[in-house]
ChimeraX commands (.cxc) that place a marker at each C-alpha (Angstrom):
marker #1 position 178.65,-64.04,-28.41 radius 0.5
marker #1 position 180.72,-61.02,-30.54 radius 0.5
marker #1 position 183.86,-62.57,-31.41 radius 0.5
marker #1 position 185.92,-58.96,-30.32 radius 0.5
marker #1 position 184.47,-59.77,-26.78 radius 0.5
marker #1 position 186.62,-59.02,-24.22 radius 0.5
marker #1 position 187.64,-61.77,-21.61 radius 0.5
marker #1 position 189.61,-61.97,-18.76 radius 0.5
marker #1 position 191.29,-64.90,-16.08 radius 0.5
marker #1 position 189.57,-64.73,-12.99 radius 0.5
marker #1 position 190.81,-62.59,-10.82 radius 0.5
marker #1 position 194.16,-63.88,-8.40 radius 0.5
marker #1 position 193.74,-64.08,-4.67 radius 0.5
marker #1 position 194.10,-61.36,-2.51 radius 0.5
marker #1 position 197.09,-61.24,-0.56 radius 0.5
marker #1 position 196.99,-60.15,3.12 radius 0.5
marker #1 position 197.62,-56.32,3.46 radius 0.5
marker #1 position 196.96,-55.32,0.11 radius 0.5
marker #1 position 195.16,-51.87,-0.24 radius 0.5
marker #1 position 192.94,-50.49,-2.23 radius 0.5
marker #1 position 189.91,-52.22,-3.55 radius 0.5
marker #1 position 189.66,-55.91,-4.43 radius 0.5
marker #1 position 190.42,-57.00,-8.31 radius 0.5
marker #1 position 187.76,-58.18,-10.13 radius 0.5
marker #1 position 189.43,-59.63,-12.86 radius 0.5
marker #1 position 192.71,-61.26,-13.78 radius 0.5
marker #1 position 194.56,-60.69,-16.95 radius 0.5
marker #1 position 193.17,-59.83,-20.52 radius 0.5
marker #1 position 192.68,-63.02,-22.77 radius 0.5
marker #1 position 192.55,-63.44,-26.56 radius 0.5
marker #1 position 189.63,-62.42,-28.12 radius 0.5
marker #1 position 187.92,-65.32,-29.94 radius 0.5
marker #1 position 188.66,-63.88,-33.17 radius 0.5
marker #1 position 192.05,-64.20,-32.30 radius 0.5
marker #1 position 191.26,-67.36,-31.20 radius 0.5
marker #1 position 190.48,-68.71,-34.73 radius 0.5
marker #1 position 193.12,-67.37,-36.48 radius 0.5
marker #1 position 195.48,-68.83,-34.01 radius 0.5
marker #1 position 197.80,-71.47,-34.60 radius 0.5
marker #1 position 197.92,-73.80,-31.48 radius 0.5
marker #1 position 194.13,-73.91,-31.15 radius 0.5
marker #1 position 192.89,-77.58,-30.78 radius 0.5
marker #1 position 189.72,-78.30,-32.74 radius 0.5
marker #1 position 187.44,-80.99,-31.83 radius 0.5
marker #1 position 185.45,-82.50,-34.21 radius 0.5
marker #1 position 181.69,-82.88,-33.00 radius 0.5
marker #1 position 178.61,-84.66,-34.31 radius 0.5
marker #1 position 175.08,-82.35,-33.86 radius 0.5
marker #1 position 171.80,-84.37,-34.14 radius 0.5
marker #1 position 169.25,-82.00,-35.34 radius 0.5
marker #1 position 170.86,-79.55,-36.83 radius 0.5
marker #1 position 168.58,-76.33,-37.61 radius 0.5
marker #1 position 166.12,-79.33,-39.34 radius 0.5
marker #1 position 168.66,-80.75,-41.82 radius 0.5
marker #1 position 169.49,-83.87,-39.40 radius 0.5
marker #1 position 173.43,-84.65,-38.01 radius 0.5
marker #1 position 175.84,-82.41,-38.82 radius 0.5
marker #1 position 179.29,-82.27,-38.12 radius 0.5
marker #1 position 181.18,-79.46,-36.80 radius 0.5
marker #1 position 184.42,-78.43,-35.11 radius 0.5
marker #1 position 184.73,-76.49,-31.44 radius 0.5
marker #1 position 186.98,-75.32,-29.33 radius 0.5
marker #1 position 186.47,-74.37,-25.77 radius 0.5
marker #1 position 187.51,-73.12,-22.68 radius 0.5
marker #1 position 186.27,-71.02,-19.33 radius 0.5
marker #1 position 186.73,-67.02,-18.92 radius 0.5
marker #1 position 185.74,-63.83,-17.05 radius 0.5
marker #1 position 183.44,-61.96,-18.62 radius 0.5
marker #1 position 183.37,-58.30,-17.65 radius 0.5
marker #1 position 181.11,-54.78,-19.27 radius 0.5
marker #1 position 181.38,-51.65,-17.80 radius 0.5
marker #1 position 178.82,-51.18,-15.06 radius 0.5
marker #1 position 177.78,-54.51,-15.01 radius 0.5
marker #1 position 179.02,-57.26,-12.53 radius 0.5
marker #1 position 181.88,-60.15,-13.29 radius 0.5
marker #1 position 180.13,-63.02,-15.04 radius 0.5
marker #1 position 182.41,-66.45,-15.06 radius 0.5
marker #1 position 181.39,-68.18,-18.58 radius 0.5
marker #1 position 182.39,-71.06,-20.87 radius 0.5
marker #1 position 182.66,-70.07,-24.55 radius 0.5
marker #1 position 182.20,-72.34,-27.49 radius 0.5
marker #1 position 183.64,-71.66,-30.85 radius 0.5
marker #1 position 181.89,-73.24,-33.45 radius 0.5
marker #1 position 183.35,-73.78,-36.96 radius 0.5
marker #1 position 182.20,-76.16,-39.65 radius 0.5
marker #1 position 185.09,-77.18,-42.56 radius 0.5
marker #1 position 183.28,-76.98,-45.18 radius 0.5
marker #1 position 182.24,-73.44,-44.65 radius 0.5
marker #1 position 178.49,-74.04,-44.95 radius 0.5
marker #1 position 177.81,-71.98,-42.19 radius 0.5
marker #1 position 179.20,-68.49,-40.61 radius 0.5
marker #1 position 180.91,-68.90,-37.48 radius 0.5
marker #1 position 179.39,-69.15,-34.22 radius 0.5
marker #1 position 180.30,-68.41,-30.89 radius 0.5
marker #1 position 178.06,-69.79,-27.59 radius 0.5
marker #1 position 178.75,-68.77,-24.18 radius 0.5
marker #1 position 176.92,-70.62,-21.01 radius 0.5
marker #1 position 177.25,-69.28,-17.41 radius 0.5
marker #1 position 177.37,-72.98,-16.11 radius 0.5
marker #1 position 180.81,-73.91,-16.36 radius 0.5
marker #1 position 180.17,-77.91,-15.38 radius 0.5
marker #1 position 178.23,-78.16,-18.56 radius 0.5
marker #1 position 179.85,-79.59,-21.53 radius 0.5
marker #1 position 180.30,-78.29,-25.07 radius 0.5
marker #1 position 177.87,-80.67,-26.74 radius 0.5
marker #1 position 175.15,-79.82,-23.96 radius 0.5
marker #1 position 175.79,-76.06,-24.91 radius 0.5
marker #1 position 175.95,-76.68,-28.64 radius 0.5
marker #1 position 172.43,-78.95,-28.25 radius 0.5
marker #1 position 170.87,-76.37,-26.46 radius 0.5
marker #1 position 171.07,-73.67,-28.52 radius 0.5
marker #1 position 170.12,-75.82,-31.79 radius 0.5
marker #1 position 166.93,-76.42,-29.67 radius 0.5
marker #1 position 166.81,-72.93,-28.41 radius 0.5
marker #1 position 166.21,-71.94,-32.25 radius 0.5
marker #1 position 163.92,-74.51,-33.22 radius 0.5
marker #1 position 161.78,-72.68,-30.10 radius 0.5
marker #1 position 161.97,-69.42,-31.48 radius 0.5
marker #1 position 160.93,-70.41,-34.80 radius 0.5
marker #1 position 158.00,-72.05,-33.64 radius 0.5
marker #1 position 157.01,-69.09,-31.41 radius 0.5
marker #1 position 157.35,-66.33,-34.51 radius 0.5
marker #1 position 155.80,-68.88,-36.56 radius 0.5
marker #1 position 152.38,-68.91,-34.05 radius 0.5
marker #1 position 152.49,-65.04,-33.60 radius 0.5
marker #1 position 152.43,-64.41,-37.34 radius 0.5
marker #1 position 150.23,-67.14,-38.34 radius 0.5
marker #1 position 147.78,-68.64,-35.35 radius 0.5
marker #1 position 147.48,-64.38,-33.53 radius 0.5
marker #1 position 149.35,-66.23,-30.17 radius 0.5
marker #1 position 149.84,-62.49,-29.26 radius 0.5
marker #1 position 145.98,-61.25,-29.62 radius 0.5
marker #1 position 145.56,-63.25,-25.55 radius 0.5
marker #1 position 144.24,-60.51,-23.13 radius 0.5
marker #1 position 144.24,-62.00,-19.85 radius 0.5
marker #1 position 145.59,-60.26,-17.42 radius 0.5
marker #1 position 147.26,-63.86,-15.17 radius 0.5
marker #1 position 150.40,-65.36,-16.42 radius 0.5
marker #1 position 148.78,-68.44,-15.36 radius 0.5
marker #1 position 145.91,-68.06,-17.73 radius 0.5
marker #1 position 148.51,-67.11,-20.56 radius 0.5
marker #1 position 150.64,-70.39,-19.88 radius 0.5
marker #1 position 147.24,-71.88,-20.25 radius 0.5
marker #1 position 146.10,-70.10,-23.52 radius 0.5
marker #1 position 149.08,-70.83,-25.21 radius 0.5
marker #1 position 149.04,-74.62,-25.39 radius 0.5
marker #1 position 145.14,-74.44,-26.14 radius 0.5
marker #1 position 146.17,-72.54,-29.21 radius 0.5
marker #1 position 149.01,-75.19,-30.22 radius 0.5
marker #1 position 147.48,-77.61,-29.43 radius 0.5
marker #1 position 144.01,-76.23,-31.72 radius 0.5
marker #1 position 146.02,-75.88,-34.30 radius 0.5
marker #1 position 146.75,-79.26,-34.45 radius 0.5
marker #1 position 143.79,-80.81,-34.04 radius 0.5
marker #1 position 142.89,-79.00,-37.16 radius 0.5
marker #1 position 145.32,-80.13,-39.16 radius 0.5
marker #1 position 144.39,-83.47,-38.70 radius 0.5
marker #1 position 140.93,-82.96,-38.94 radius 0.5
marker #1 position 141.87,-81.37,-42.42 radius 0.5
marker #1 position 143.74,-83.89,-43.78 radius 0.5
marker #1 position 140.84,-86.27,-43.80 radius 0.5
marker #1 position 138.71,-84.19,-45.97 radius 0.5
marker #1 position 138.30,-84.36,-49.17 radius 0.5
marker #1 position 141.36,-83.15,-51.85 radius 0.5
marker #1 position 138.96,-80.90,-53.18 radius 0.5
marker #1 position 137.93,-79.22,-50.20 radius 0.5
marker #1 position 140.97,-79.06,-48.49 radius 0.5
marker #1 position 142.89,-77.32,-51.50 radius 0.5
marker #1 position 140.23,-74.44,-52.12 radius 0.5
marker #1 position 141.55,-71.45,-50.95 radius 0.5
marker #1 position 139.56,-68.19,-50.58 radius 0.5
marker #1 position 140.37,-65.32,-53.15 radius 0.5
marker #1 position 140.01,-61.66,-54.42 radius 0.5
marker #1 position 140.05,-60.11,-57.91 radius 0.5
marker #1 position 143.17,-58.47,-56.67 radius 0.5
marker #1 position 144.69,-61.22,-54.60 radius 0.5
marker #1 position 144.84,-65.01,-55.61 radius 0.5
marker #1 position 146.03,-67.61,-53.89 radius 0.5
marker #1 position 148.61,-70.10,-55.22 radius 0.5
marker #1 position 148.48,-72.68,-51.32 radius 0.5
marker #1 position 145.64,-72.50,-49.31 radius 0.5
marker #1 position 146.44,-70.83,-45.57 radius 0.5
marker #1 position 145.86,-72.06,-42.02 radius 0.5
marker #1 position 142.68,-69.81,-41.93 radius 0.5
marker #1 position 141.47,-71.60,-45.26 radius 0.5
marker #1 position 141.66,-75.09,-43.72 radius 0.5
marker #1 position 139.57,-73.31,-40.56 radius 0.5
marker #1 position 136.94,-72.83,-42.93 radius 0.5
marker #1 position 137.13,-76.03,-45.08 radius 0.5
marker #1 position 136.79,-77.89,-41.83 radius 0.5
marker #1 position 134.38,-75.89,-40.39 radius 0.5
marker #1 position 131.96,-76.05,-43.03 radius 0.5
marker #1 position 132.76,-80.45,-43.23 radius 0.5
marker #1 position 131.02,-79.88,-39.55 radius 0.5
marker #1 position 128.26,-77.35,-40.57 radius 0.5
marker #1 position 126.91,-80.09,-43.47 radius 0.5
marker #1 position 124.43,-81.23,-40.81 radius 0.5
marker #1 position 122.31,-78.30,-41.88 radius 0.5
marker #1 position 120.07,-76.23,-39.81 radius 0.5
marker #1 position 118.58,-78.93,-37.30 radius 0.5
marker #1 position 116.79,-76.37,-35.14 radius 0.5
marker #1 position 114.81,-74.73,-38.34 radius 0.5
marker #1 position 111.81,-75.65,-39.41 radius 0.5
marker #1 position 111.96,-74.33,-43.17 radius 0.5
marker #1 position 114.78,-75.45,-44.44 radius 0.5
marker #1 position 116.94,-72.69,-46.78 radius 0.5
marker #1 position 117.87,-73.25,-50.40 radius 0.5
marker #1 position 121.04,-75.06,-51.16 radius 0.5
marker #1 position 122.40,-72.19,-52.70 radius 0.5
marker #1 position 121.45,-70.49,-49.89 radius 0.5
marker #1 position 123.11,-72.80,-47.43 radius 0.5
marker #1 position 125.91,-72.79,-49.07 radius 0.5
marker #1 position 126.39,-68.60,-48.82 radius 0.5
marker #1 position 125.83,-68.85,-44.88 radius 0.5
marker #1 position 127.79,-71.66,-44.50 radius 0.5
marker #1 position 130.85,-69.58,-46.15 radius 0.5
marker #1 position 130.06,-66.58,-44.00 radius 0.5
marker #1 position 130.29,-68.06,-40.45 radius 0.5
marker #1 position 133.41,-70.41,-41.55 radius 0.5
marker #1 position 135.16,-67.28,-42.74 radius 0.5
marker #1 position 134.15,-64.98,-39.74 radius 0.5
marker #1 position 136.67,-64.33,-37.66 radius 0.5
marker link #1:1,2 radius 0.2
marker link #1:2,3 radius 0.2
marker link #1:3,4 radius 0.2
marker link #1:4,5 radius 0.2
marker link #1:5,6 radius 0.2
marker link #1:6,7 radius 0.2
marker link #1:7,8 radius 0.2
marker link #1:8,9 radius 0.2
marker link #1:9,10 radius 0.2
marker link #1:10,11 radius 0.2
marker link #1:11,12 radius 0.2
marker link #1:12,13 radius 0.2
marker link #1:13,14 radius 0.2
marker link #1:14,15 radius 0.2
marker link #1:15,16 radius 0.2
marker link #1:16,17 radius 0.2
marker link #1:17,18 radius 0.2
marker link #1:18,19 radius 0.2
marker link #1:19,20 radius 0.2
marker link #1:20,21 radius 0.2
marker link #1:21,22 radius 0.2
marker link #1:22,23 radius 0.2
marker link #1:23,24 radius 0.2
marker link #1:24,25 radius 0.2
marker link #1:25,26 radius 0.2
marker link #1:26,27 radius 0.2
marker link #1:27,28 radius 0.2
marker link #1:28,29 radius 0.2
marker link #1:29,30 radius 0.2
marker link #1:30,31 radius 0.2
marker link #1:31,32 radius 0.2
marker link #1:32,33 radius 0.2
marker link #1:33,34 radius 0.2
marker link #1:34,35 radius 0.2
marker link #1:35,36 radius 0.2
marker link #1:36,37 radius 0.2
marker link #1:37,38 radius 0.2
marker link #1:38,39 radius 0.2
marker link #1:39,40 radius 0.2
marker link #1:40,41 radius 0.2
marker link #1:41,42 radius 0.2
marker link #1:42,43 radius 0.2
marker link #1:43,44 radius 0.2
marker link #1:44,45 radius 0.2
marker link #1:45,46 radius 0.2
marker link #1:46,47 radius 0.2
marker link #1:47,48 radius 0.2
marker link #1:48,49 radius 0.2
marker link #1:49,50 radius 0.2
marker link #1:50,51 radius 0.2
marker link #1:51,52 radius 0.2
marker link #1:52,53 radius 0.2
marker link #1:53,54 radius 0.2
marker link #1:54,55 radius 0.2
marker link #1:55,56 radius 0.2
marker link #1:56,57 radius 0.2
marker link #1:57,58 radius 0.2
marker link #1:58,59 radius 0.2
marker link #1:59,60 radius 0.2
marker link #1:60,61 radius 0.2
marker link #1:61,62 radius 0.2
marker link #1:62,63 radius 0.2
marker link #1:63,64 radius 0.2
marker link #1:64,65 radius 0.2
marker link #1:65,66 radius 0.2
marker link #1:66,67 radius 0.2
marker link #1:67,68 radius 0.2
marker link #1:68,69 radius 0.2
marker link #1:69,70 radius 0.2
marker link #1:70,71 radius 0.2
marker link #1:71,72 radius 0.2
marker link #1:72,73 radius 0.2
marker link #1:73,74 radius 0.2
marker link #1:74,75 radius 0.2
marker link #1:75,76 radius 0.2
marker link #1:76,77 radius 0.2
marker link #1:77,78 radius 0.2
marker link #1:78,79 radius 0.2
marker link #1:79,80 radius 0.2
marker link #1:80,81 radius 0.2
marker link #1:81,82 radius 0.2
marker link #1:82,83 radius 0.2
marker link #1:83,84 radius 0.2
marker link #1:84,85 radius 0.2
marker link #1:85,86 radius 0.2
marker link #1:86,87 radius 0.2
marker link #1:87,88 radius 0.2
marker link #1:88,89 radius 0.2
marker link #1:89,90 radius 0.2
marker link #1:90,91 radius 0.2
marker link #1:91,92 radius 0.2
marker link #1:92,93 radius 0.2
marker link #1:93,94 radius 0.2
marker link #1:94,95 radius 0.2
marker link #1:95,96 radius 0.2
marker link #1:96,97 radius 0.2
marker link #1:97,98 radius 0.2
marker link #1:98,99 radius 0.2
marker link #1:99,100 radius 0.2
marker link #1:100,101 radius 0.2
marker link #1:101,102 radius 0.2
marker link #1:102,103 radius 0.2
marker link #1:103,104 radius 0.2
marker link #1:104,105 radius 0.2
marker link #1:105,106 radius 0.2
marker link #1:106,107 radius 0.2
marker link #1:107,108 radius 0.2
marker link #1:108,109 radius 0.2
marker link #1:109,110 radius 0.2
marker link #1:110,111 radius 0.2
marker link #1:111,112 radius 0.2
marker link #1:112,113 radius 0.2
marker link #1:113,114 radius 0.2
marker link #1:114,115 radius 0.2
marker link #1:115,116 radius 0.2
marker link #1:116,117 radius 0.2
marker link #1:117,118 radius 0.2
marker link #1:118,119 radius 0.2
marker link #1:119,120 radius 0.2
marker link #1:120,121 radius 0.2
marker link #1:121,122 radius 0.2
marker link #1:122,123 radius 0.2
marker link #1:123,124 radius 0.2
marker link #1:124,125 radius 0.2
marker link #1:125,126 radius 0.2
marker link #1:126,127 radius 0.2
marker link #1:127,128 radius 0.2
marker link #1:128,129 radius 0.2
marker link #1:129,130 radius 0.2
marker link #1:130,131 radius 0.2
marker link #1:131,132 radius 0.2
marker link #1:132,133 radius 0.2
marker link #1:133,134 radius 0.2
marker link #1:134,135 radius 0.2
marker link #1:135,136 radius 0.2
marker link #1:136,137 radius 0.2
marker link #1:137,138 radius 0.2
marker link #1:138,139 radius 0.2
marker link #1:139,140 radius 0.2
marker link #1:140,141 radius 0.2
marker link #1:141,142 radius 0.2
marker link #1:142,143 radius 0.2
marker link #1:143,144 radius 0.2
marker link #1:144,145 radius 0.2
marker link #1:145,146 radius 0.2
marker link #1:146,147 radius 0.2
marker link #1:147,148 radius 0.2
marker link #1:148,149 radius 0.2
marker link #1:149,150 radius 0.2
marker link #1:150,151 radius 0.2
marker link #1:151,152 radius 0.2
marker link #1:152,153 radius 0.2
marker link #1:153,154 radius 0.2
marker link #1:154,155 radius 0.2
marker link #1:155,156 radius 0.2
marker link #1:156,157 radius 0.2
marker link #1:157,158 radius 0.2
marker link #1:158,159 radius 0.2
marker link #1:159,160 radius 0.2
marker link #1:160,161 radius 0.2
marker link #1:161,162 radius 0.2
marker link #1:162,163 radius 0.2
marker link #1:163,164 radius 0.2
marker link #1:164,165 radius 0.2
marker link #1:165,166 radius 0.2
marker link #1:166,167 radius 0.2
marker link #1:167,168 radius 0.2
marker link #1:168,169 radius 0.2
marker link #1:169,170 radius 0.2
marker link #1:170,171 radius 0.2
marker link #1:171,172 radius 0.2
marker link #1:172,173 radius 0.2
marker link #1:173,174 radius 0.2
marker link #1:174,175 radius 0.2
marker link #1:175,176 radius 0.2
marker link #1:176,177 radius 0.2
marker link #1:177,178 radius 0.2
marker link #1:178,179 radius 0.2
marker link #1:179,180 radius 0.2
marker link #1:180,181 radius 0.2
marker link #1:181,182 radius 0.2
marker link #1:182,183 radius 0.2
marker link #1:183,184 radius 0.2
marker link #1:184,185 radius 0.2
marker link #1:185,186 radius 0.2
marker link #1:186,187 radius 0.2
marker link #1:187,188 radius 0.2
marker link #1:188,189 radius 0.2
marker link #1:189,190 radius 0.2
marker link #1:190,191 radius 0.2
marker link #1:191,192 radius 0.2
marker link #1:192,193 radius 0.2
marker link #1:193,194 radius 0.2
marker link #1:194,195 radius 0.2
marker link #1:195,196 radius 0.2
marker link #1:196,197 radius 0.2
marker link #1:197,198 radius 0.2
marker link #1:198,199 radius 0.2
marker link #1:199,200 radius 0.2
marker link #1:200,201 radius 0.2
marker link #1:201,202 radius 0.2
marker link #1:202,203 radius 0.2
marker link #1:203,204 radius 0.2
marker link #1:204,205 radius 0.2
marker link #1:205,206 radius 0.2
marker link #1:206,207 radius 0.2
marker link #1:207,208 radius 0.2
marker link #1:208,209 radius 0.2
marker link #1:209,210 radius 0.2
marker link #1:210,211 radius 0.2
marker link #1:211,212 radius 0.2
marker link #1:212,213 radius 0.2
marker link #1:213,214 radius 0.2
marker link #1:214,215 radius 0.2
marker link #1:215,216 radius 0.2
marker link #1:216,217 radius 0.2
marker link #1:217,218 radius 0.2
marker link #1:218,219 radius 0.2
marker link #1:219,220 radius 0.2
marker link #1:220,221 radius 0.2
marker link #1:221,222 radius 0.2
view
């Protein structure tokens, strides 16, 4: 929420006779800004489990319901949170929540876990290709999705039981090197732990050297 929002009371009742048509809102409030410069605002201190990873945190809020009105668009009723932490090691924040029975910690834990989401969802589009699904069903997306979490996973533990050795080496160019191996590194290192079976269903078995150069083809294919 922009701290110069503007915010109204609701709007009063309508009184029998009146013409013209019906108020939508009621008189202007304070905008938050305002708000936290002024004087007689109560601040209550807060304790936030979870805090964007670093564990509790405590902050200090202040809030209280409003009207929320933009040109063109209908009346919204909202409760506002201000969010301010004493020791400054964090901007400002300002939460709004169109439930107005919920309470400020229930806002204020939401959106902490609202941001852990979207960090975990940019995290899978730029590293695990979430957004390369084509299906055409939501269904089959809500389906995909999970599969793909849930792959990543299993190779991560799968990983961790090879080998230091293999699970460090990271594939490299003469113009690009490594300095951590990636996600699609460990894909390799743990396919190639499954291909050491060899070749079951060939009669003439390669040379070593020449299993090896297959074996890093297909685990590096995409």
């Amino acid at each position: 929420m922009r701290l110069d929002a503007a915010f109204y009371d609701p709007a009063p009742p309508r009184r029998p006779g009146t013409n013209g048509r019906p108020r939508t809102k009621g008189g202007r409030l304070p905008n938050l800004s305002e708000v936290l410069k002024g004087t007689h605002t109560r601040w209550q201190p807060v304790m936030v489990q979870g805090w964007y990873g670093e564990g509790e945190r405590e902050v200090e809020i202040c809030t209280a319901t409003a009207v929320w009105r933009h040109g063109g668009m209908p009346i919204v009723p909202i409760r506002w949170v201000l969010i301010r932490n004493s020791q400054q090691r964090f901007t400002l924040q300002a939460l709004l929540c169109t439930n107005l029975h919920r309470t400020p910690d229930q806002i204020l834990g939401w959106s902490v876990q609202r941001w852990q989401l979207e960090v975990t969802s940019q995290e899978t589009r730029a590293h695990l290709g979430v957004e390369t699904q084509r299906q055409w069903s939501d269904l089959a997306i809500a389906r995909t999705t999970p599969c793909l979490l849930a792959l990543f996973s299993l190779v991560t533990l799968l990983a961790a039981q090879l080998r230091p050795s293999e699970r460090e080496a990271a594939a490299s160019s003469a113009w690009y090197r490594k300095q951590r191996p990636t996600f699609s590194d460990i894909l390799a290192a743990v396919r190639r732990h499954l291909a050491r079976t060899g070749f079951p269903h060939v009669t003439a078995q390669p040379r070593p050297a020449l299993q090896r150069a297959l074996a890093y083809a297909i685990c590096h294919a995409a």
